[in-house]
C-alpha positions as CSV (number, residue, x, y, z in Angstrom):
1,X,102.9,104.3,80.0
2,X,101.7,107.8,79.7
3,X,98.4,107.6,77.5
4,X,98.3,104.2,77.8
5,X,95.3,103.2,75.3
6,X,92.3,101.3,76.2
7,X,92.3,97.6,76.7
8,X,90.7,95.3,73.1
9,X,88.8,93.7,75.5
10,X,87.5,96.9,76.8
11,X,85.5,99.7,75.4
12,X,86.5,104.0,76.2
13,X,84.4,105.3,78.5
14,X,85.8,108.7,78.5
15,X,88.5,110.5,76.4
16,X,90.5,113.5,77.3
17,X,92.0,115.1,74.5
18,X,94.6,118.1,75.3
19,X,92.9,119.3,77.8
20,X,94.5,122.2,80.1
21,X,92.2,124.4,82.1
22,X,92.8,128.3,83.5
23,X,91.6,129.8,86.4
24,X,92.1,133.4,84.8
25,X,95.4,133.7,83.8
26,X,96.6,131.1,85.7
27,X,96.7,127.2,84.0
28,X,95.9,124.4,86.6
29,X,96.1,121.4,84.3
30,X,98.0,121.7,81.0
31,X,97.9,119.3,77.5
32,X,96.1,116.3,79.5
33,X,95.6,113.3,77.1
34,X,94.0,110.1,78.5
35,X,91.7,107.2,78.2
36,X,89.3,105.7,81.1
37,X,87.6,102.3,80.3
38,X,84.6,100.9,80.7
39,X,84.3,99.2,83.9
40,X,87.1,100.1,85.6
41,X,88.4,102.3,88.7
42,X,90.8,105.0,87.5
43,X,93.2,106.6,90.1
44,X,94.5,109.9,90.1
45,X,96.7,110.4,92.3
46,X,99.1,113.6,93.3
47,X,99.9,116.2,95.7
48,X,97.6,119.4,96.4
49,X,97.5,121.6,93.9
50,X,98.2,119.3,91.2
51,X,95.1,120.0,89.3
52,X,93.3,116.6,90.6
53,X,90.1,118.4,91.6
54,X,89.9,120.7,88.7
55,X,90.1,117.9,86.3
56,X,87.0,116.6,87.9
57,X,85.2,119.5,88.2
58,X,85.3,119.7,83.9
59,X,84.2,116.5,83.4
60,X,80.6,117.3,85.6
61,X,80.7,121.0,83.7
62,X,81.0,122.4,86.8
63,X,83.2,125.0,85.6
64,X,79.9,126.5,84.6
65,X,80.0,127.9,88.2
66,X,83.7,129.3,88.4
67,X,83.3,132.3,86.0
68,X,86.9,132.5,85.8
69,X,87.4,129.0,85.2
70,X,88.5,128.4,81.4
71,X,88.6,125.1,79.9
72,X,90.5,124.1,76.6
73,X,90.2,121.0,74.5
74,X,88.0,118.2,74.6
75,X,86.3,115.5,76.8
76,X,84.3,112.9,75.0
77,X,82.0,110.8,77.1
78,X,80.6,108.0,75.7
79,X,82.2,109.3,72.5
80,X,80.3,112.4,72.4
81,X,81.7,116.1,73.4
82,X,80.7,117.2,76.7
83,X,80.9,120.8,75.8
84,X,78.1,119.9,72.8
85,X,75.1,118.8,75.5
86,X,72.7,121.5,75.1
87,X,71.4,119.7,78.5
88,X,73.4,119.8,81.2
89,X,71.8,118.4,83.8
90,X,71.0,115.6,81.7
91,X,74.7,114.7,81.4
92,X,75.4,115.3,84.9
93,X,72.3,112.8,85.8
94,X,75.1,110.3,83.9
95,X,78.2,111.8,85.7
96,X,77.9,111.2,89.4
97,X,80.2,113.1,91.8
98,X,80.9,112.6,95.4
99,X,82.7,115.4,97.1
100,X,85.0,115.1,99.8
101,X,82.8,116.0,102.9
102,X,79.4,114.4,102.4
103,X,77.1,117.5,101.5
104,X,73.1,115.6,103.2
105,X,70.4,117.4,101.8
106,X,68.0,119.0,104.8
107,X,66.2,116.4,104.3
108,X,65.1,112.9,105.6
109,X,67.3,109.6,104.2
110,X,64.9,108.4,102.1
111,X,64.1,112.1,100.4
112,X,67.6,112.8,100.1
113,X,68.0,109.1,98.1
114,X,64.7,109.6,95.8
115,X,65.0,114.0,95.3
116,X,66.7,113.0,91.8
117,X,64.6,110.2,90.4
118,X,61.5,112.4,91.5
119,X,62.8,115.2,89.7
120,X,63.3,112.8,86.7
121,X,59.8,112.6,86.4
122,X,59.5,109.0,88.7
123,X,56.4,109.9,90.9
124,X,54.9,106.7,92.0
125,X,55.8,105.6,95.5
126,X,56.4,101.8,95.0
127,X,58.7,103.0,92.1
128,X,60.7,105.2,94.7
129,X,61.3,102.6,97.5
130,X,62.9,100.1,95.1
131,X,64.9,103.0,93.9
132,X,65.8,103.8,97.5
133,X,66.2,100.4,98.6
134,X,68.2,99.2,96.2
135,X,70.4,102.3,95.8
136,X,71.1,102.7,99.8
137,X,71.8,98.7,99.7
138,X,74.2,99.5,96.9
139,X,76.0,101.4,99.2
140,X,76.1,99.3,102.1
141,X,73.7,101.4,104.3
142,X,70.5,100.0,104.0
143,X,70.5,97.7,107.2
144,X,71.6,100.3,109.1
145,X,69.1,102.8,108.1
146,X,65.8,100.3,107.2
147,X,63.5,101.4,110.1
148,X,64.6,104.7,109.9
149,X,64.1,106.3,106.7
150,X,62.2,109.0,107.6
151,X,65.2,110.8,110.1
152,X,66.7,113.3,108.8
153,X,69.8,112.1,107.2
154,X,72.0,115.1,108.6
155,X,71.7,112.8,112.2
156,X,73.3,110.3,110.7
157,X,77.3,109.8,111.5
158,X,80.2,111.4,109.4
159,X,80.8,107.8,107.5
160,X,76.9,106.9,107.4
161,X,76.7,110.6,105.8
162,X,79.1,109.9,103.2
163,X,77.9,106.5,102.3
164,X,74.0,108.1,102.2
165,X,76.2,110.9,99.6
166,X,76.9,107.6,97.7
167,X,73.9,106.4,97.6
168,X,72.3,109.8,96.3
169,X,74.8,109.7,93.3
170,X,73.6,106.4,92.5
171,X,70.1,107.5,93.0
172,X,70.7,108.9,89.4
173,X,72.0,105.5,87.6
174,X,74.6,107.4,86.4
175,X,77.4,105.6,84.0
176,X,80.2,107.3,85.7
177,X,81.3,107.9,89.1
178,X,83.5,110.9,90.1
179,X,85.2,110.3,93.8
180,X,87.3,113.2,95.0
181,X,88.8,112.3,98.3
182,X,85.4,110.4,99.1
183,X,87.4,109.7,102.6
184,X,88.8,112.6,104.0
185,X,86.3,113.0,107.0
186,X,85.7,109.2,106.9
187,X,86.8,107.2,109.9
188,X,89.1,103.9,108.6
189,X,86.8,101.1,109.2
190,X,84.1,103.2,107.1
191,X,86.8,103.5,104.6
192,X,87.2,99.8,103.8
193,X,83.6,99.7,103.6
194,X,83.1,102.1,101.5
195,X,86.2,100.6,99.0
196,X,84.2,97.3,99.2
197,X,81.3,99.1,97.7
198,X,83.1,100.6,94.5
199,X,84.4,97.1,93.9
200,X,81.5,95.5,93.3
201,X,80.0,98.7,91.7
202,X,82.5,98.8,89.1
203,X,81.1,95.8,87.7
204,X,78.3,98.1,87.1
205,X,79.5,101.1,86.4
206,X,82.9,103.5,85.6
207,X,84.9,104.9,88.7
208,X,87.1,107.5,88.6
209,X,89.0,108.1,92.2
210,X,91.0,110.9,93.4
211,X,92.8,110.7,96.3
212,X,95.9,111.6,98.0
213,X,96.4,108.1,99.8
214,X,98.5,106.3,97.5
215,X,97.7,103.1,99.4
216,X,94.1,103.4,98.9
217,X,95.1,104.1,94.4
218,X,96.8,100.7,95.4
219,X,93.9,98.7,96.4
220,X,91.2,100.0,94.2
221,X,92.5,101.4,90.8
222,X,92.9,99.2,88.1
223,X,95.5,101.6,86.5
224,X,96.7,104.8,88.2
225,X,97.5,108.7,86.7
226,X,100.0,110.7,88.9
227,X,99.6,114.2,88.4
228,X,101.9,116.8,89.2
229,X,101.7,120.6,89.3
230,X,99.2,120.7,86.5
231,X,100.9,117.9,84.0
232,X,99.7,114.7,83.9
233,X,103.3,112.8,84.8
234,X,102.6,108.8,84.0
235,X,99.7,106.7,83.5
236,X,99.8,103.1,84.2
237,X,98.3,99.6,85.5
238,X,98.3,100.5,88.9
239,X,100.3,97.3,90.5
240,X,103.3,97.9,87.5
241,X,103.6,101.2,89.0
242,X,103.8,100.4,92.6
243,X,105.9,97.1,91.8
244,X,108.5,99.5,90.7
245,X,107.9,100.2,87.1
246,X,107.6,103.4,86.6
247,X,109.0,105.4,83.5
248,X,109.1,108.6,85.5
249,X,111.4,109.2,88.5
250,X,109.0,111.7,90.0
251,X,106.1,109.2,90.2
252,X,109.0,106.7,91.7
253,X,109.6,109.4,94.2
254,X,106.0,110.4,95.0
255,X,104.7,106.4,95.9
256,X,107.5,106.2,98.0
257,X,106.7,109.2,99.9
258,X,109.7,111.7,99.4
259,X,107.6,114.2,98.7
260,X,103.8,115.1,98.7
């Protein structure tokens, strides 16, 4: 299963091709090969230090801020290399990423969901509400925030915060979604929501999910990577793997909780 190639029915999103990365001397993901399709949520799932975060953190170029940070091979988005965008922050305006503890902007709801289309160049204000609107309904917040857009959105409770974090991402109609333990800080009834949301968004968009709840890889990923200590162990349709059909003993070991 490791590798496992894109579906006929299904285009390549995204390509990793031998990728390791350094942090000085010190490699954090080594020789990573894989596909992500069009349309679908891929997991990544592993124990800390596995390299789960870092191999996020290249596909957004945010190793741009990490000086000692070194990244080796290639990432093809869309079929183009990453590392040849002379504009950044025009491929990160395609490359969404929510962070484990939702980071609100000190600002109110509806400036924290329509601060990137305005930097876009978007300036009308009928333009921004059905940006805002739309986006915050996306992320199944907007009836709870309707008659309150102009709060600040840091008032707003941990799993409100996160979802507004969503909806910010969004904000930027990006193509793909990076999630990196989106619910750490997130109470469980939040949680759920929040899953229900990337289901229907992947219709829309691409979703790649990190997270160390193997359960949660279970309900949302349509196939799952394990990683472990910087190698990229198995890849595989999600249910095989947790059915039992694994080719790797590790990964056998790791869904069943005997270590992690």
């Amino acid at each position: 299963m490791v590798g496992a190639t894109e579906s006929p029915n299904q285009a390549t999103k995204l390509e990793v091709r031998d990728l390791s990365i350094y942090y000085g001397d010190q490699p954090a993901l080594q020789n990573i090969n894989l596909t992500v399709r069009e349309h679908e949520i891929f997991g990544i799932i592993g124990p800390a230090n596995s390299g789960k975060t870092s191999f996020l953190r290249v596909l957004n170029r945010m190793e741009m801020f990490v000086p000692s940070m070194k990244v080796k091979g290639q990432i093809l988005f869309g079929g183009r290399d990453i590392s040849k965008w002379r504009n950044v922050y025009a491929l990160r305006r395609l490359i969404g990423v929510v962070f484990p503890l939702p980071v609100g902007l000190p600002l109110s709801i509806y400036d924290n969901v329509s601060l990137s289309p305005r930097l876009a160049g978007i300036r009308k204000r009928a333009d921004l509400d059905i940006i805002v609107e739309k986006c915050l309904r996306r992320a199944a917040l907007w009836d709870e925030v309707k008659d309150r857009l102009n709060s600040l959105g840091s008032l707003l409770s941990g799993g409100q915060q996160q979802r507004l974090t969503i909806a910010r991402a969004l904000s930027q109609n990006p193509q793909l979604l990076l999630l990196d333990e989106f619910s750490i800080a997130v109470d469980p009834v939040t949680t759920m929501r929040i899953e229900d949301v990337l289901k229907e968004l992947k219709k829309e968009i691409t979703i790649i999910l990190v997270t160390n709840l193997v359960q949660q890889a279970r309900r949302l990923a349509d196939r799952t990577a394990f990683f472990l200590s910087g190698r990229c162990v198995e890849i595989g349709e999600t249910e095989q793997m947790f059915s039992g059909k694994t080719e790797d003993p590790q990964t056998q070991a790791y869904l069943e909780g005997r270590f992690g």
